[in-house]
BAVOGU-843608 format. One record per residue: residue number from 1; residue in three letters; x, y, z of N, C-alpha, C, O in turn. Coordinates in steps of 0.001 Angstrom, whole numbers. Layout:
<sites>
SITE     i    aa       nxx       nyy       nzz      caxx      cayy      cazz       cxx       cyy       czz       oxx       oyy       ozz
SITE   NUM   ALA         X         Y         Z         X         Y         Z         X         Y         Z         X         Y         Z
...
</sites>
This chain:
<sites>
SITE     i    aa       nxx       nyy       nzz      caxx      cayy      cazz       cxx       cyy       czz       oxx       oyy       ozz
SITE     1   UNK     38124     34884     27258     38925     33774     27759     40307     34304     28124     40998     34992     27372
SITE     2   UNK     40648     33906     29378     42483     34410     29800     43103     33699     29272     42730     32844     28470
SITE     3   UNK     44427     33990     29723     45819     33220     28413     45568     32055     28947     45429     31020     28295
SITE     4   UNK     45494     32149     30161     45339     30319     31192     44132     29724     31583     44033     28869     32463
SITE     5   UNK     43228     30181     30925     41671     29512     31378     41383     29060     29638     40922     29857     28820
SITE     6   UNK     41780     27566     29304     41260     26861     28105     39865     26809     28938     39887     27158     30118
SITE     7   UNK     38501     26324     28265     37001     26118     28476     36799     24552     27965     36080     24242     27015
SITE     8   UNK     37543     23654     28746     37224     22337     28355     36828     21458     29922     37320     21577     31044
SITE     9   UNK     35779     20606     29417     35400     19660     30120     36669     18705     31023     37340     17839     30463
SITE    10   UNK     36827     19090     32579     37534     18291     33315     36881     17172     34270     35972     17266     35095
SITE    11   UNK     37829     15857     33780     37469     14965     34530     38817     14129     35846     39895     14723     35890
SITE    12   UNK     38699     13144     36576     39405     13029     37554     40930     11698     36438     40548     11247     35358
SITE    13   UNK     41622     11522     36674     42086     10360     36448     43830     10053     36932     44658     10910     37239
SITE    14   UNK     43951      9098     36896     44898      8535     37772     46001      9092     36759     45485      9296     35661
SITE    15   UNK     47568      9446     36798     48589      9747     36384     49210      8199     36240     48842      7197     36853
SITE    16   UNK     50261      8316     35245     51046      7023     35112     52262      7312     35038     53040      6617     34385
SITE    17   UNK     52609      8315     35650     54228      8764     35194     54533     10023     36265     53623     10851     36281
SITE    18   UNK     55312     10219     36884     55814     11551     37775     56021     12382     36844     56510     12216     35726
SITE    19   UNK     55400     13806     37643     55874     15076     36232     55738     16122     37270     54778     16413     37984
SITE    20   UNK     56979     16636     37179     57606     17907     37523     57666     18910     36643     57760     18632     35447
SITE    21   UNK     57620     20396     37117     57353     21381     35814     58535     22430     36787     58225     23002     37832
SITE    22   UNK     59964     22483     36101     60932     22804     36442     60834     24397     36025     61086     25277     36848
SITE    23   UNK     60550     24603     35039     60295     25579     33981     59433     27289     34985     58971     27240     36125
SITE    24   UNK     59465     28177     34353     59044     29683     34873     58022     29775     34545     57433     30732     35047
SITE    25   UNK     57170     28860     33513     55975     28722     33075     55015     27738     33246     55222     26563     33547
SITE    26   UNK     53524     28504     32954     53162     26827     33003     53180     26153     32373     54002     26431     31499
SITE    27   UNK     52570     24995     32165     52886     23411     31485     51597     23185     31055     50734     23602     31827
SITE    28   UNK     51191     22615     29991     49817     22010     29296     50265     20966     28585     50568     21154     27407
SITE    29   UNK     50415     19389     29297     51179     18219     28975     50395     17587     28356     49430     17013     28860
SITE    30   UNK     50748     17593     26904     49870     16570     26331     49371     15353     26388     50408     14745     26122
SITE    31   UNK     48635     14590     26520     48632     13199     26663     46969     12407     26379     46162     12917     25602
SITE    32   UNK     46712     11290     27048     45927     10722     26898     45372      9929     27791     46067      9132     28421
SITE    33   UNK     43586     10062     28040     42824      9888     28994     42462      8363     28130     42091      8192     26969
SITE    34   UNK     42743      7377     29236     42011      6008     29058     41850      5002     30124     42714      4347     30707
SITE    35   UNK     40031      5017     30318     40336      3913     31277     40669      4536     32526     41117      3806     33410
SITE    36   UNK     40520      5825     32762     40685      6435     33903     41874      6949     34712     42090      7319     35866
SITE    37   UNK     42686      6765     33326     44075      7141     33719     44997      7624     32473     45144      7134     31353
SITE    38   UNK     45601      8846     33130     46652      9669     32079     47885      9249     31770     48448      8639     32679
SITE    39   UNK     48436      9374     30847     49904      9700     30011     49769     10285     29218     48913     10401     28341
SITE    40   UNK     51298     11059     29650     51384     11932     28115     52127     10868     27273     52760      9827     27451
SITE    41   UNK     51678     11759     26151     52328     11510     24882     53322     12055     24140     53024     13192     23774
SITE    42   UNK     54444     11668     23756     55717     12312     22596     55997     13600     23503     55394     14098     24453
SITE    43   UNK     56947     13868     22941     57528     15749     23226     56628     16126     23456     55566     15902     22876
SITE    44   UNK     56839     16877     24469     55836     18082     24868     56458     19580     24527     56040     20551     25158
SITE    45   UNK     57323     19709     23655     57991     21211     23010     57025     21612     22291     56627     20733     21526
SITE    46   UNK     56239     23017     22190     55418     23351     21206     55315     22930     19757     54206     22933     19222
SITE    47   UNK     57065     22344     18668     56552     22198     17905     56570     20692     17483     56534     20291     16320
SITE    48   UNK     56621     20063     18400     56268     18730     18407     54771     18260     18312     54117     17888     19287
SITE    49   UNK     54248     18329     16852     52811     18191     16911     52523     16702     17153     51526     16567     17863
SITE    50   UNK     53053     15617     16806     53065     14232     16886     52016     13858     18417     50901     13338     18398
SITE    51   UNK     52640     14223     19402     51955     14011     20751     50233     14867     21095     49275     14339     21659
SITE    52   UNK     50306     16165     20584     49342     16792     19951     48006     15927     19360     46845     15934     19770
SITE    53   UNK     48730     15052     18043     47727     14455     17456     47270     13148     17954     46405     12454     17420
SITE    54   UNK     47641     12994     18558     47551     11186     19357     47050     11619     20768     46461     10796     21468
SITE    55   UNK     47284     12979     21234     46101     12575     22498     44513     13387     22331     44005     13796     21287
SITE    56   UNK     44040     13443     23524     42903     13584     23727     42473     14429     25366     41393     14377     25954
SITE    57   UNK     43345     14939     25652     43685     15787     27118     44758     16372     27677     45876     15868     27564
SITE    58   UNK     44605     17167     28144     45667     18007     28770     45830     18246     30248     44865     18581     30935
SITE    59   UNK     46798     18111     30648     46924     18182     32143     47788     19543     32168     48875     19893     31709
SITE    60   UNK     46629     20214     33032     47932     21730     33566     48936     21675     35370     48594     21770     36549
SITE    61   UNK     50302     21463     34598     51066     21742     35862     51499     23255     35913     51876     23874     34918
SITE    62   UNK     51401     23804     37228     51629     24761     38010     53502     25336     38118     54383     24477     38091
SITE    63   UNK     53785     26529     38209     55092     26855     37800     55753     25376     39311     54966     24830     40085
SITE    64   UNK     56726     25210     39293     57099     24518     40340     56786     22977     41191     57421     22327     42021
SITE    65   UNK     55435     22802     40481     54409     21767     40892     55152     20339     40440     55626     20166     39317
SITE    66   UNK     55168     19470     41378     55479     17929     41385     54272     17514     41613     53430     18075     42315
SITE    67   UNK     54095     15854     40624     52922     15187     40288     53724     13921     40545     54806     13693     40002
SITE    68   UNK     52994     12943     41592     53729     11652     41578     52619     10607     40756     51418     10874     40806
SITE    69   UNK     53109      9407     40002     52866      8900     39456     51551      7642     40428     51942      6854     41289
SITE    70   UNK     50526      7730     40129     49512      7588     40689     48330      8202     41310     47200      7802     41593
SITE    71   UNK     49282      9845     41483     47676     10926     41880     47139     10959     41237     47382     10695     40059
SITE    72   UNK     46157     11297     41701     44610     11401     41081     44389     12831     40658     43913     13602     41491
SITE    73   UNK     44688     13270     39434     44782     15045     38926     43459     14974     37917     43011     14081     37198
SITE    74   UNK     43091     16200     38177     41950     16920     36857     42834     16992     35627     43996     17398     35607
SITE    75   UNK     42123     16543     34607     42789     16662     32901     41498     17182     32119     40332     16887     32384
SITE    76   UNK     41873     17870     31280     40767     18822     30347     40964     17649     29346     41899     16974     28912
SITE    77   UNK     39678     17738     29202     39331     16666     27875     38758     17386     26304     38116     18436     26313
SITE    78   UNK     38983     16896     25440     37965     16893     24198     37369     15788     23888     37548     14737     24503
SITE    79   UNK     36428     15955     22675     35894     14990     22081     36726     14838     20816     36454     13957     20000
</sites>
């Protein structure tokens, strides 16, 4: 497995919030798939586990990448 290829099940769902990834890195925004549509959840700083434990998917933004609130993005899911 590469540093950037997690092996989780992606599905389609609508965004609820604009997210920009300002940062030199990439982004793995925590949040939560419901109903066919994402938000993250709490801090997204590594040691902010709170948002961690309350979702259920991850959305990867790209170094530079703008997400407007309503696209339709792939999010890696668990069970």
């Amino acid at each position: 497995m590469g540093a950037n290829n997690i092996d989780l099940r992606k599905v389609p769902a609508k965004l609820t919030v604009d997210l920009t990834n300002k940062g030199d890195r990439l982004h793995y925004v925590r949040g939560r798939i419901e109903d066919g549509t994402f938000t993250p959840i709490g801090r997204q700083e590594s040691h902010a586990l709170f948002g961690l434990s309350q979702s259920n998917a991850l959305l990867r933004v790209a170094v530079g990448e703008s997400l407007k609130s309503g696209a339709i993005v792939d999010v890696q899911i668990w069970d």
